[in-house]
ROGULO-418083 format. One line per field, with one value per atom (N, C-alpha, C, O): atom name; x, y, z; residue in one letter. Coordinates in steps of 0.02 Angstrom, whole numbers, plus 50000, padded with zeros to 5 digits. Each point is the difference from the previous one (the first is absolute). Layout:
# ROGULO-418083
atom = CA  ...
px = X  ...
py = Y  ...
pz = Z  ...
res = A  ...
//
This chain:
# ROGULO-418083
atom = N  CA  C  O  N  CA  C  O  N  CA  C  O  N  CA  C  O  N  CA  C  O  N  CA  C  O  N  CA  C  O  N  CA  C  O  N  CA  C  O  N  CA  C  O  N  CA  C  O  N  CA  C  O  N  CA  C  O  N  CA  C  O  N  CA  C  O  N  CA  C  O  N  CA  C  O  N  CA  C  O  N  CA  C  O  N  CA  C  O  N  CA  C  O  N  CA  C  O  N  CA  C  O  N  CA  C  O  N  CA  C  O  N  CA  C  O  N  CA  C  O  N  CA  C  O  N  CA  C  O  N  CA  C  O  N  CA  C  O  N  CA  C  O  N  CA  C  O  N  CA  C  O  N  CA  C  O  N  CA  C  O  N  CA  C  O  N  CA  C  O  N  CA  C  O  N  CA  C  O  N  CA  C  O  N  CA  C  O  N  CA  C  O  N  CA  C  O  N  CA  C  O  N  CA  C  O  N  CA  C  O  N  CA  C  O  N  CA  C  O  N  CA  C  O  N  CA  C  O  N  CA  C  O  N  CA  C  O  N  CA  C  O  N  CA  C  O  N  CA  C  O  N  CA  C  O  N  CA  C  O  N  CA  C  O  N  CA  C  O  N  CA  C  O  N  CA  C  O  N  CA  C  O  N  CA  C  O  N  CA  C  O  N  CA  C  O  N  CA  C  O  N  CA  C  O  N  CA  C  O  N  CA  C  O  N  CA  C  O  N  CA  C  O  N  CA  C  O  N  CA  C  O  N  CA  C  O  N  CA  C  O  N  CA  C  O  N  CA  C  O  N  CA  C  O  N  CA  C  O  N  CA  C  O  N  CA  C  O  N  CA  C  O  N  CA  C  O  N  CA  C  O  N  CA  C  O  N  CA  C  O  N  CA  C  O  N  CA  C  O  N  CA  C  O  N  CA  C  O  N  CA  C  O  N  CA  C  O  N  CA  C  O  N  CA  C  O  N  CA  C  O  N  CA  C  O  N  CA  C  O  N  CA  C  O  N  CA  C  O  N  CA  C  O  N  CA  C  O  N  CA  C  O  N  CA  C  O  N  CA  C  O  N  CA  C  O  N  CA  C  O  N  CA  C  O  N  CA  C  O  N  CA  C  O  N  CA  C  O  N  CA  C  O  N  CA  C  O
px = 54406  50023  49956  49977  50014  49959  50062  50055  49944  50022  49992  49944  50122  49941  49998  49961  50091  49978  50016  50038  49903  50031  50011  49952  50114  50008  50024  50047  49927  50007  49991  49979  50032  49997  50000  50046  49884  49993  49986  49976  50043  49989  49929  49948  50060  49927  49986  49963  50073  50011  50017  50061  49908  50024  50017  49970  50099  50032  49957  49992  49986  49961  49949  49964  50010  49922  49990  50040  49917  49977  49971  49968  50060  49999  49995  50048  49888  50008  49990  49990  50013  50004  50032  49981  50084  50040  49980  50007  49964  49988  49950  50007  49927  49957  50023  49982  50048  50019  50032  49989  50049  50040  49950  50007  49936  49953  49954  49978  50002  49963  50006  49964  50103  50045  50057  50051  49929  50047  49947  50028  49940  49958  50032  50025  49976  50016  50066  50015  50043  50053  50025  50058  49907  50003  49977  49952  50103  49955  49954  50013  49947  49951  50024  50041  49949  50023  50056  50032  49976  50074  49974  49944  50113  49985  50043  50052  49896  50029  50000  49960  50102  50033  50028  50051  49899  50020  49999  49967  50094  50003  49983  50020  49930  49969  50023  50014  49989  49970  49926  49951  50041  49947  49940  49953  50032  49938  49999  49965  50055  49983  49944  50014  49941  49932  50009  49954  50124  50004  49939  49989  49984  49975  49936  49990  49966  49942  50021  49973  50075  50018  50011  49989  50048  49994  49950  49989  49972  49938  49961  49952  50048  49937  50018  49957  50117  50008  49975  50030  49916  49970  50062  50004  50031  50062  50054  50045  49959  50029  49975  49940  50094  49951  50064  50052  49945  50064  50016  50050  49908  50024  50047  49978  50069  50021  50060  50026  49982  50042  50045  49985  50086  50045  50043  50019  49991  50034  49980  49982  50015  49969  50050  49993  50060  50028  49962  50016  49938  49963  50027  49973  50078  50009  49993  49980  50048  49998  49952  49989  49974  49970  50031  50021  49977  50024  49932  49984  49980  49938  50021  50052  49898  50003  49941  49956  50038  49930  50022  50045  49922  50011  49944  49944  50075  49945  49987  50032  49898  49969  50015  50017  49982  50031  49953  49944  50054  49977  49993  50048  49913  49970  50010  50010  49990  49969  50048  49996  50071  50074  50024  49999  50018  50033  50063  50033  49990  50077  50025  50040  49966  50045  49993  50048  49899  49986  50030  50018  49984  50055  50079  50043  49966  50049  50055  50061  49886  50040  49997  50048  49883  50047  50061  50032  49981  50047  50063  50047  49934  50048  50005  50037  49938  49976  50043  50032  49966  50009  50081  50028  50001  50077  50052  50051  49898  50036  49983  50023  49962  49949  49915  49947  50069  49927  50013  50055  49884  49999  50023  49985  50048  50023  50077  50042  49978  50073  49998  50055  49914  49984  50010  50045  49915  49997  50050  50006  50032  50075  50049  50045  49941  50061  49995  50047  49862  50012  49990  49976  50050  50016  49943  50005  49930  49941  49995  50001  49993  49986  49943  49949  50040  49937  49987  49957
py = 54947  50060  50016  49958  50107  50031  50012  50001  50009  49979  50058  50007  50043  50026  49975  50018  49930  49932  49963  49997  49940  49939  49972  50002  49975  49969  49928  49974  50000  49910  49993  50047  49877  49948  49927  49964  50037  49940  49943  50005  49948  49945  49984  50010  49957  49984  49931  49993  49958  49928  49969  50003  49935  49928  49945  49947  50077  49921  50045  50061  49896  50042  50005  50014  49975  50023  50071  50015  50039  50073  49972  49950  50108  50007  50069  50036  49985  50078  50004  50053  49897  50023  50058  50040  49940  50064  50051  50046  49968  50069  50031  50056  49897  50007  50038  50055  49910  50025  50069  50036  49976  50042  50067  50049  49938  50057  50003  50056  49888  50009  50052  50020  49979  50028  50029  50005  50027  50069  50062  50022  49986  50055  50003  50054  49912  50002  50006  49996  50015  49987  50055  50007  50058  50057  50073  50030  49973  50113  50014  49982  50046  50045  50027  50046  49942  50005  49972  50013  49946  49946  49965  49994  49991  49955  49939  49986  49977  49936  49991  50027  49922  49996  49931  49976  49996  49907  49995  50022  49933  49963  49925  49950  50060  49933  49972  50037  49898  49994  50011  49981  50046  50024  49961  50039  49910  49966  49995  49952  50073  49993  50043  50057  49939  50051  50042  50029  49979  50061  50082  50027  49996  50044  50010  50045  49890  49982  49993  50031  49926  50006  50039  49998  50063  50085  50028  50022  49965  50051  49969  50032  49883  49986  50025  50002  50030  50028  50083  50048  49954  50059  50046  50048  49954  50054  50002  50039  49923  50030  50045  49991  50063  50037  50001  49986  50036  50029  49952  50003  49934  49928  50022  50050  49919  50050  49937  49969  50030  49945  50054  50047  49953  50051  49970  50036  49922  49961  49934  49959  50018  49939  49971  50030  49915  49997  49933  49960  50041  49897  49963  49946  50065  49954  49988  49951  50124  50026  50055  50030  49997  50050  50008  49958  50126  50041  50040  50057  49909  50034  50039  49991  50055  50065  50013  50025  49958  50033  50049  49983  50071  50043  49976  49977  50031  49997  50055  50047  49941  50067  50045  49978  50090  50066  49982  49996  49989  50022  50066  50038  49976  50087  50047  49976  50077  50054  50061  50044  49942  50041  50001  50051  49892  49985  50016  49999  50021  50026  49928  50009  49935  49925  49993  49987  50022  49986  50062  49991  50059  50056  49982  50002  49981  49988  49952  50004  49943  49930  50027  49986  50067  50017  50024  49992  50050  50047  49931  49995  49959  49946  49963  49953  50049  49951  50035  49963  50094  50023  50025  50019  49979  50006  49946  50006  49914  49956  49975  49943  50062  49959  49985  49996  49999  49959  49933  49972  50003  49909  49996  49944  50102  49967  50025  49986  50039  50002  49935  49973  49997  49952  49947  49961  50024  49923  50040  49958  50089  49996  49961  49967  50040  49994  49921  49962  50018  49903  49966  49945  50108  49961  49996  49975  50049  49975  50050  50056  49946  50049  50044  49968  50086  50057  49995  50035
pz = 54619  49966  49940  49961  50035  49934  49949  50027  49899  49958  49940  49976  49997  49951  49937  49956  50037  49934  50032  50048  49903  50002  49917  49961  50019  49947  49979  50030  49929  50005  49959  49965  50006  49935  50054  50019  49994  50046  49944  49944  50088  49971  49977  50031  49898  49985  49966  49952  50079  49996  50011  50006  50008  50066  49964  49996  49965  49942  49952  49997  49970  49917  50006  49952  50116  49998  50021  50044  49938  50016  50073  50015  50023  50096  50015  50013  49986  50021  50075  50030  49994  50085  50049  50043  49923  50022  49983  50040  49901  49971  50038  50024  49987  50028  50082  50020  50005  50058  50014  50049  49904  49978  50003  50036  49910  49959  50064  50013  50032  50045  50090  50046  49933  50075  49982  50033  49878  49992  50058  50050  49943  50028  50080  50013  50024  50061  50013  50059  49886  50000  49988  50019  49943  49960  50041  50023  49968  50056  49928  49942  50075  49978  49932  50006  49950  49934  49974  49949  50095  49973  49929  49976  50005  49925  50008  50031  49920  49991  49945  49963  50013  49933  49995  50025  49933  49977  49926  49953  50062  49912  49995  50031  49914  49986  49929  49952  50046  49943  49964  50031  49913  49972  49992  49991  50009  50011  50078  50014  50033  50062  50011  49983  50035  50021  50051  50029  49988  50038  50002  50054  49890  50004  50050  50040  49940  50031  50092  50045  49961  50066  50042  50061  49888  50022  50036  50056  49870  50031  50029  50020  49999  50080  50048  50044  49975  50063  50005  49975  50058  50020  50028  49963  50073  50008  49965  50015  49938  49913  49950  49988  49974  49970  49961  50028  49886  49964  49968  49965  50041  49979  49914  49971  50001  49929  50002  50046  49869  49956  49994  49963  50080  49962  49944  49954  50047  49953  49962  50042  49902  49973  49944  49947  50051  49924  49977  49956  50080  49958  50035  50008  50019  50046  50087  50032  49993  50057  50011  49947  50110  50010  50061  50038  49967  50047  50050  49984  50073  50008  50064  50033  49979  50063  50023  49966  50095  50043  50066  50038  49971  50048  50071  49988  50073  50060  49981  49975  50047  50027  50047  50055  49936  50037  50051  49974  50097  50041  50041  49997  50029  50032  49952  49944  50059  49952  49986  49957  50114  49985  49912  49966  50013  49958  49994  49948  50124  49996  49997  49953  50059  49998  49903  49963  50019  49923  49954  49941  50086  49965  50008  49955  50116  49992  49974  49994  49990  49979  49927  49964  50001  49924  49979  49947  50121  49985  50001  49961  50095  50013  49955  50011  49933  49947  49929  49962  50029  49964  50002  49949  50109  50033  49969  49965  50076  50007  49916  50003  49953  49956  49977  50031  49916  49998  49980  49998  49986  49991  49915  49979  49965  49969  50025  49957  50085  50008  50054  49993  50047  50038  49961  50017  49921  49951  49958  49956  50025  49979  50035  49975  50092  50048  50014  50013  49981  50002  49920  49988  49962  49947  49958  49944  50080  49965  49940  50023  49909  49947  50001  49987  50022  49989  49933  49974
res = X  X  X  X  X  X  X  X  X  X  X  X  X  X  X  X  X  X  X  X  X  X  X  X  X  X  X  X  X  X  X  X  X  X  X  X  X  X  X  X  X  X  X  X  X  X  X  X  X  X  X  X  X  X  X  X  X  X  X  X  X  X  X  X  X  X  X  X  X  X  X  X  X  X  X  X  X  X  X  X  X  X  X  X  X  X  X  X  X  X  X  X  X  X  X  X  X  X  X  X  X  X  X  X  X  X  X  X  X  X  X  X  X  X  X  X  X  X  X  X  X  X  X  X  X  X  X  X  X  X  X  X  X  X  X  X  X  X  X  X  X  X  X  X  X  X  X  X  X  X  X  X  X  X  X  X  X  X  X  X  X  X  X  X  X  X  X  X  X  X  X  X  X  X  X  X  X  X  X  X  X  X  X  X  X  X  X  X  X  X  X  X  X  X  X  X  X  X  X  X  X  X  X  X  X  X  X  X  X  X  X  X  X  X  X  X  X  X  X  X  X  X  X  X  X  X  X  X  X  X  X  X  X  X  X  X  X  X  X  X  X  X  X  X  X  X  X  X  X  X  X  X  X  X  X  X  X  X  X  X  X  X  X  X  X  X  X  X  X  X  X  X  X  X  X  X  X  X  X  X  X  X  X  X  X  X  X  X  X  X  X  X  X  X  X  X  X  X  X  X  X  X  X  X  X  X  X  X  X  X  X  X  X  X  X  X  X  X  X  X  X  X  X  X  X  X  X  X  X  X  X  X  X  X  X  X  X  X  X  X  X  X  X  X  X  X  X  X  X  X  X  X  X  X  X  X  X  X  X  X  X  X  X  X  X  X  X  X  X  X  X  X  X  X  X  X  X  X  X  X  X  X  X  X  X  X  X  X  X  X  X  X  X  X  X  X  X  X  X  X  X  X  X  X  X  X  X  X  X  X  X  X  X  X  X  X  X  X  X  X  X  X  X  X  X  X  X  X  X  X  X  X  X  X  X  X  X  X  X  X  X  X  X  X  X  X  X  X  X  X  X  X
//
């Protein structure tokens, strides 16, 4: 199934040691998981290098910190619009803008804007 989010707070530790495996997996096979301008939306803790992980994936674009309190970050990457319609990418704004955006989203899981 295509997806027009995906949102998570994957795990990012095995006992007290830092384990970005999951994340990795996660950031690696959001793209294939996502219709054509789907977004993805993870909360990290803030020294996690989530950003960089973003942007090695070539069909991520929009990579963006919506939220940061020092402790937690709130990050967002869009797939890339495929073909040249852009009717699926109009329409998920209009869908976007209906249902929410990502700070009524990290209202609703508690996270502070």
């Amino acid at each position: 199934p295509r997806f027009n989010w995906i949102v998570s707070n994957p795990p990012v530790h095995n006992g007290l040691q830092a384990d970005f495996r999951v994340l990795r997996l996660l950031v690696r096979g959001a793209a294939r998981r996502l219709r054509s301008g789907g977004e993805l939306f993870i909360v990290v803790q803030t020294y996690v290098p989530l950003g960089a992980m973003l942007a090695d994936q070539p069909k991520l674009e929009d990579v963006r910190t919506l939220s940061d309190d020092g402790r937690f970050s709130v990050w967002a990457a869009r797939k890339r619009a495929q073909g040249g319609g852009g009717g699926e990418k109009k329409a998920m704004a209009g869908k976007r803008k209906r249902e929410g955006s990502c700070p009524v989203l990290c209202e609703r899981a508690g996270v502070p804007l």
